[in-house]
N, CA, C and O atoms as CSV, one atom per row, in Angstrom:
chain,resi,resn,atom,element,x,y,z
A,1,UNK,N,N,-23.778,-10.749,-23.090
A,1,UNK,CA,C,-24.085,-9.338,-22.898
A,1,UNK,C,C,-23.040,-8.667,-21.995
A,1,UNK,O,O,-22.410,-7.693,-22.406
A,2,UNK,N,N,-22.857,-9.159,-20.813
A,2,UNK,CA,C,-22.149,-8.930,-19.928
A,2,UNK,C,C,-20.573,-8.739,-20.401
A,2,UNK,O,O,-19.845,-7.780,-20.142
A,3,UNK,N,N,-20.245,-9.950,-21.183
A,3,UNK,CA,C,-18.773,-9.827,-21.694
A,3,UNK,C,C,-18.469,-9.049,-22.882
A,3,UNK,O,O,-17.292,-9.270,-23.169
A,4,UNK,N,N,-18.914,-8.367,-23.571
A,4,UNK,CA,C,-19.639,-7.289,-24.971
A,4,UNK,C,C,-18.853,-6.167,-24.096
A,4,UNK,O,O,-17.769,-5.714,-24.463
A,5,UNK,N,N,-19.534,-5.752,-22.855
A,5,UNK,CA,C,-19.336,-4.806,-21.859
A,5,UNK,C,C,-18.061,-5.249,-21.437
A,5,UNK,O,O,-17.366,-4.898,-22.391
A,6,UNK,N,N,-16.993,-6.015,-20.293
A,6,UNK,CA,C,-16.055,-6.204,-20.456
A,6,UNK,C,C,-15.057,-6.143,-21.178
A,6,UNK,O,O,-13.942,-5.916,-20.708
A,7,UNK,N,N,-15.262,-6.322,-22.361
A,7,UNK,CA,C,-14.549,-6.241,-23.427
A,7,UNK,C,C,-14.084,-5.053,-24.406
A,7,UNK,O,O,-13.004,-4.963,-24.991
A,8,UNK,N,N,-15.164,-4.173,-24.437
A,8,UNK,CA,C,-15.054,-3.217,-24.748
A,8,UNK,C,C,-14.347,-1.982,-23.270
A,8,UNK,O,O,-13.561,-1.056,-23.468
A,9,UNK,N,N,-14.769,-2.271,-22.302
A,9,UNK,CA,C,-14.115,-1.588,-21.584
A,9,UNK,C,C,-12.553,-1.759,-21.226
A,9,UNK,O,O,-11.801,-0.875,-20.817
A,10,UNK,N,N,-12.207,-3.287,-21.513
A,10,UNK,CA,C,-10.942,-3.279,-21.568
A,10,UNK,C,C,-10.163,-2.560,-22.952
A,10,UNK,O,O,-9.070,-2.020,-22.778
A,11,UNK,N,N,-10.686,-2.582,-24.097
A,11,UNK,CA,C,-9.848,-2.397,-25.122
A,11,UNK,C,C,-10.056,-0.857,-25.033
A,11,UNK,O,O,-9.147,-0.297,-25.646
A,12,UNK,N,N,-11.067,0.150,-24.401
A,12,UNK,CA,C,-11.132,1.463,-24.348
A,12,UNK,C,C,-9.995,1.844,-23.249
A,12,UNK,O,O,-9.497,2.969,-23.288
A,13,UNK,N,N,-9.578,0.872,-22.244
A,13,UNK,CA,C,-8.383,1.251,-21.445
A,13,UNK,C,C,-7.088,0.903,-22.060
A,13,UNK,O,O,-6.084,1.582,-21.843
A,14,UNK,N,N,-7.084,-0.447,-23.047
A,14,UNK,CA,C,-5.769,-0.523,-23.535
A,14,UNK,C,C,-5.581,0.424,-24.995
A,14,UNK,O,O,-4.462,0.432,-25.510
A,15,UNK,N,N,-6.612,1.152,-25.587
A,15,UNK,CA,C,-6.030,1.956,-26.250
A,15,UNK,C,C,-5.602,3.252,-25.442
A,15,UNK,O,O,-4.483,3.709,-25.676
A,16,UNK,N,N,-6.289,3.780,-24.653
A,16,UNK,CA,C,-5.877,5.047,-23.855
A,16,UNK,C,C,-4.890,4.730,-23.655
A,16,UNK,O,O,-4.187,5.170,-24.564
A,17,UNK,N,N,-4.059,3.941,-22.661
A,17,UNK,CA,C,-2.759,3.137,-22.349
A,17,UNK,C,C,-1.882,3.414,-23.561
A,17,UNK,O,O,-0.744,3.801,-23.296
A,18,UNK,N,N,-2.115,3.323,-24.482
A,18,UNK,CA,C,-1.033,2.922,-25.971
A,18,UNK,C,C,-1.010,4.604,-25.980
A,18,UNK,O,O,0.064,5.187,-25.832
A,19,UNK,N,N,-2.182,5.293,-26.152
A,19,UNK,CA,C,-1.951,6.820,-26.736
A,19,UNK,C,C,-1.335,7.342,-25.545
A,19,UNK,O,O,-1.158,8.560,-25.531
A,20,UNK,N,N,-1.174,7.047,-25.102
A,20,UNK,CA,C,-0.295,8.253,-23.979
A,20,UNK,C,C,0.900,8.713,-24.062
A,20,UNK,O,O,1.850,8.026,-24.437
A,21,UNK,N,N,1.005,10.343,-23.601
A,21,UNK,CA,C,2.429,10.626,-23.864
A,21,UNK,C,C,2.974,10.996,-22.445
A,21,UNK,O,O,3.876,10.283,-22.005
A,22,UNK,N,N,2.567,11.931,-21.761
A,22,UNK,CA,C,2.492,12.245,-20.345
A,22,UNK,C,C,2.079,11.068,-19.469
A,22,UNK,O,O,2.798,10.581,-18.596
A,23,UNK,N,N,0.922,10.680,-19.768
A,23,UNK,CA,C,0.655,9.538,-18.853
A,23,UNK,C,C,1.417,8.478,-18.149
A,23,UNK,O,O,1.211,8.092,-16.998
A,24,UNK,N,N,2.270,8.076,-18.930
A,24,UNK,CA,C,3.605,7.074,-18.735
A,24,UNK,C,C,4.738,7.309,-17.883
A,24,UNK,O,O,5.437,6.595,-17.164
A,25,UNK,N,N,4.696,8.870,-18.268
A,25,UNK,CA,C,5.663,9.393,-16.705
A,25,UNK,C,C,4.818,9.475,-15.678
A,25,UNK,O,O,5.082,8.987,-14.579
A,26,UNK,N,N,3.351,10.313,-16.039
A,26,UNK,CA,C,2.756,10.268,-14.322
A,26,UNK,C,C,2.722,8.414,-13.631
A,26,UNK,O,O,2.962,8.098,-12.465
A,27,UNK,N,N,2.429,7.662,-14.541
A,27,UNK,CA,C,2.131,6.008,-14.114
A,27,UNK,C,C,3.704,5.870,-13.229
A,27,UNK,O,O,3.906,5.129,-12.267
A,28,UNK,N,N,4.468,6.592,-13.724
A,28,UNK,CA,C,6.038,5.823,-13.159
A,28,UNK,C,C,6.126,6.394,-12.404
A,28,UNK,O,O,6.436,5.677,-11.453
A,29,UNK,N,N,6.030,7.702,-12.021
A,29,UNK,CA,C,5.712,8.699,-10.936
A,29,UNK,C,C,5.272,7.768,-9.961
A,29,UNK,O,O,5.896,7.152,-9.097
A,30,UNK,N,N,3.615,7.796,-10.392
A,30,UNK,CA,C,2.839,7.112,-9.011
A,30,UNK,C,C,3.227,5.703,-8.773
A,30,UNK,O,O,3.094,5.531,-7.561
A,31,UNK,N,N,3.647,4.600,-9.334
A,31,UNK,CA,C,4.372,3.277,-9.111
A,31,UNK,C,C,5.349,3.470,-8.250
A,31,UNK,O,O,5.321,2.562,-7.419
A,32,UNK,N,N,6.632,4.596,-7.950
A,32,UNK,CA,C,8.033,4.574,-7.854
A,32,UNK,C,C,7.560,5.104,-6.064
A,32,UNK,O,O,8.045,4.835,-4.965
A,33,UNK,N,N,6.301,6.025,-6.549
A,33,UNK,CA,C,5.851,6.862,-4.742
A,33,UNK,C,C,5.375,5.690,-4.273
A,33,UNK,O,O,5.795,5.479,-3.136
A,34,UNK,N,N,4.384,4.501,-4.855
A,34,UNK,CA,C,4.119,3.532,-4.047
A,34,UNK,C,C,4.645,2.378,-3.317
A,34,UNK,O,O,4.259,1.645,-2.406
A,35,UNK,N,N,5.969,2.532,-4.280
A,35,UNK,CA,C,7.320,1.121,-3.999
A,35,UNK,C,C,7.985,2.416,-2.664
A,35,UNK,O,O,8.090,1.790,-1.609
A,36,UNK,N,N,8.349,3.671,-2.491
A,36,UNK,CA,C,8.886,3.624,-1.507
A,36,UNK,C,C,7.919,3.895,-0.455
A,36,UNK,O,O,8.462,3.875,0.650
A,37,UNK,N,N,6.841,4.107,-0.422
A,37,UNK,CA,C,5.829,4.268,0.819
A,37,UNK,C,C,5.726,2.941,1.166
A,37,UNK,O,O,6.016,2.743,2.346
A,38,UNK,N,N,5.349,1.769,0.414
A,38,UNK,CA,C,4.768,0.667,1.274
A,38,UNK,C,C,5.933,-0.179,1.526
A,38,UNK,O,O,5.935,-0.973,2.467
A,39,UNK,N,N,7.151,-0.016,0.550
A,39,UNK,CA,C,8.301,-0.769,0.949
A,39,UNK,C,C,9.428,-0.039,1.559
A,39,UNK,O,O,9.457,-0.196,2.779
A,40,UNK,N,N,10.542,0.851,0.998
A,40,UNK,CA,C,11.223,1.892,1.702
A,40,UNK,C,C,10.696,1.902,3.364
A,40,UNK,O,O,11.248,1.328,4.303
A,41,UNK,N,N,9.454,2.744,3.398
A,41,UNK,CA,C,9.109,3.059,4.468
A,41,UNK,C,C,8.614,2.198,5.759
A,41,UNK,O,O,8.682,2.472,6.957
A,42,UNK,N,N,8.100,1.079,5.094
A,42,UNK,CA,C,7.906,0.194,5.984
A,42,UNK,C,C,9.256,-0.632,6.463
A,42,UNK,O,O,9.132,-1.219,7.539
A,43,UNK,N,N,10.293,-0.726,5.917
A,43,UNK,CA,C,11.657,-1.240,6.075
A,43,UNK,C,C,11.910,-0.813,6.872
A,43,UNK,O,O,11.952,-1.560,7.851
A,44,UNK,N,N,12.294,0.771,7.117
A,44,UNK,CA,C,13.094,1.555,7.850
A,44,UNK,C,C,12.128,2.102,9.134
A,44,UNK,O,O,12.769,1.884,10.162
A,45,UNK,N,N,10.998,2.647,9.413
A,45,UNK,CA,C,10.324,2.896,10.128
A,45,UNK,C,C,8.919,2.136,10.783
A,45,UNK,O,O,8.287,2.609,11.727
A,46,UNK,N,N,8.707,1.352,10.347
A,46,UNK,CA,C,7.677,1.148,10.558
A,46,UNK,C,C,8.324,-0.996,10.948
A,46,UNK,O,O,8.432,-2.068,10.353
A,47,UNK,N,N,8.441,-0.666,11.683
A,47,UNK,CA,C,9.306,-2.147,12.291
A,47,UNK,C,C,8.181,-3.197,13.250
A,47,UNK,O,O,7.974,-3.184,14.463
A,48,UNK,N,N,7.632,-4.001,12.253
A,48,UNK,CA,C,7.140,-5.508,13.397
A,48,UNK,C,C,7.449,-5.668,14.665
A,48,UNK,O,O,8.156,-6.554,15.145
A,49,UNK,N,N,6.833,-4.669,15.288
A,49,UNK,CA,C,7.193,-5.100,17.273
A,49,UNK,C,C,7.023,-6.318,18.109
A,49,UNK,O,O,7.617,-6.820,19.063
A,50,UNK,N,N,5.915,-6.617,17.334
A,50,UNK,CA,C,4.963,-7.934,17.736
A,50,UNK,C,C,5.303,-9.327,16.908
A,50,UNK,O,O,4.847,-10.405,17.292
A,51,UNK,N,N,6.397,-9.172,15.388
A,51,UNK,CA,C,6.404,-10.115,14.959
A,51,UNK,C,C,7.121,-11.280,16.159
A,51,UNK,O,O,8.011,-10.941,16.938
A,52,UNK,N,N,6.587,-12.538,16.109
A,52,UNK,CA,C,7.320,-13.293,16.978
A,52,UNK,C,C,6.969,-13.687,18.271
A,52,UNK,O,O,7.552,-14.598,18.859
A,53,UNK,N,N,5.951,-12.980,18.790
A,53,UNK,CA,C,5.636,-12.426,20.304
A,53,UNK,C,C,4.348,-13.611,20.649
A,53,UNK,O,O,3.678,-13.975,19.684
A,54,UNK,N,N,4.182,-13.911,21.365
A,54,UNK,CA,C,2.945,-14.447,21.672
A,54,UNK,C,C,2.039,-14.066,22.023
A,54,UNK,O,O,2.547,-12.975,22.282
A,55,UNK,N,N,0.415,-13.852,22.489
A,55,UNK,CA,C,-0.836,-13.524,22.117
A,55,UNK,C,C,-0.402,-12.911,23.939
A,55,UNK,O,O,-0.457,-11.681,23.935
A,56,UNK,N,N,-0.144,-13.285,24.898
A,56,UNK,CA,C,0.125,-12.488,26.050
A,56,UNK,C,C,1.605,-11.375,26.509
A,56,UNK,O,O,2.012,-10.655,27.421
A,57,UNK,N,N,1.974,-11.876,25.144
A,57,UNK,CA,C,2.985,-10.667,25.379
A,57,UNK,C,C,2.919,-9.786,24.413
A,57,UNK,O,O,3.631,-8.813,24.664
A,58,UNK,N,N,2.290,-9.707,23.278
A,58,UNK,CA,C,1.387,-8.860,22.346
A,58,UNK,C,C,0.649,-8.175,23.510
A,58,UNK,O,O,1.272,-7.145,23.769
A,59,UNK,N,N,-0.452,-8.317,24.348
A,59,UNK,CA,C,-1.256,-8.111,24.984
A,59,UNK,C,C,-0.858,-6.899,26.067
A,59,UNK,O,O,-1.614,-5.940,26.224
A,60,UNK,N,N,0.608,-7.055,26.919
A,60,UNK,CA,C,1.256,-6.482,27.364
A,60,UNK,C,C,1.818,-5.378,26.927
A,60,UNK,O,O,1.724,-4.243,27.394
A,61,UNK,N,N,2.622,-5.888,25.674
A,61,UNK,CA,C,2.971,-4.712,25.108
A,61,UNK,C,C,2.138,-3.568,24.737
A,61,UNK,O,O,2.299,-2.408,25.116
A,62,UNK,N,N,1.103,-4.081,23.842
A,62,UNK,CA,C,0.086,-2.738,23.566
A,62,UNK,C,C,-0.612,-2.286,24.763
A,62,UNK,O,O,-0.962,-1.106,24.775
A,63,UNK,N,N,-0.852,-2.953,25.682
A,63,UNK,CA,C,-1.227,-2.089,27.494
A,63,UNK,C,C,0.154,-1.285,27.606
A,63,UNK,O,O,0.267,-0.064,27.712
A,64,UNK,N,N,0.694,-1.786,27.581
A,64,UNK,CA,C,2.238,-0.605,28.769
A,64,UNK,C,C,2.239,0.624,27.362
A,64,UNK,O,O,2.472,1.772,27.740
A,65,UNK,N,N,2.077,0.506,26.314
A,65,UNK,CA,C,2.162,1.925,25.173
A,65,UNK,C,C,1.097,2.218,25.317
A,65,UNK,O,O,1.126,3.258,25.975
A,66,UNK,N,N,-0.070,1.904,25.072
A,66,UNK,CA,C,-0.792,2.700,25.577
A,66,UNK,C,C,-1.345,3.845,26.845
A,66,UNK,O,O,-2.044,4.850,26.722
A,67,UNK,N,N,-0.647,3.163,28.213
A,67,UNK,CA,C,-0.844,3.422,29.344
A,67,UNK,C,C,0.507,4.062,29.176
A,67,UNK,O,O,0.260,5.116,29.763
A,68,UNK,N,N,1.761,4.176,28.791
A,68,UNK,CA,C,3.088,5.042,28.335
A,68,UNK,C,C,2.376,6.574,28.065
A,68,UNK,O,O,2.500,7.608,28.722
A,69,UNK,N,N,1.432,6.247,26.604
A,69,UNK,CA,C,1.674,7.258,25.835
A,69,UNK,C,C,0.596,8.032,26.446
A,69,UNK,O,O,0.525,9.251,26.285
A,70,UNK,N,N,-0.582,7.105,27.420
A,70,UNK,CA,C,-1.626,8.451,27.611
A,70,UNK,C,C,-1.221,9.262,28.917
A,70,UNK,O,O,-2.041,10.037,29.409
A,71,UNK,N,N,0.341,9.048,29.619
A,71,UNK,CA,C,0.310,9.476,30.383
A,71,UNK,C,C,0.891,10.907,30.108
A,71,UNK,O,O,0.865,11.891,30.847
A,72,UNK,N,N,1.495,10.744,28.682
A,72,UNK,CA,C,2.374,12.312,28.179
A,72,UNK,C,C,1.182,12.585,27.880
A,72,UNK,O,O,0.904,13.679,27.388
């Protein structure tokens, strides 16, 4: 019963998938924004401070930024 349902819901997504004409650019669209947000962006800005660090100097660090940033 259960797989009747599966099954049919997959082949109602892989025909939508096949008919598309627009769709295929928006899919590459939204794929190309997600490769540079989670990769691009995490490369260049968003930098592992803590990779490497040990559990008391992790500990330190996020005290002194925190106690940094609430003082601006």
């Amino acid at each position: 019963m259960i797989g009747k349902h599966i099954i049919s819901v997959f082949e109602f997504y892989r025909d939508g998938f096949r008919n598309m004409t627009w769709g295929r650019t928006l899919w590459i669209v939204i794929l190309v924004k997600l490769f540079v947000m989670f990769v691009i962006l995490r490369v260049f800005f968003f930098t592992p401070y803590l990779k490497g660090k040990s559990e008391l100097e992790k500990q330190q660090h996020v005290g002194c930024e925190l106690i940094e940033r609430g003082i601006k």
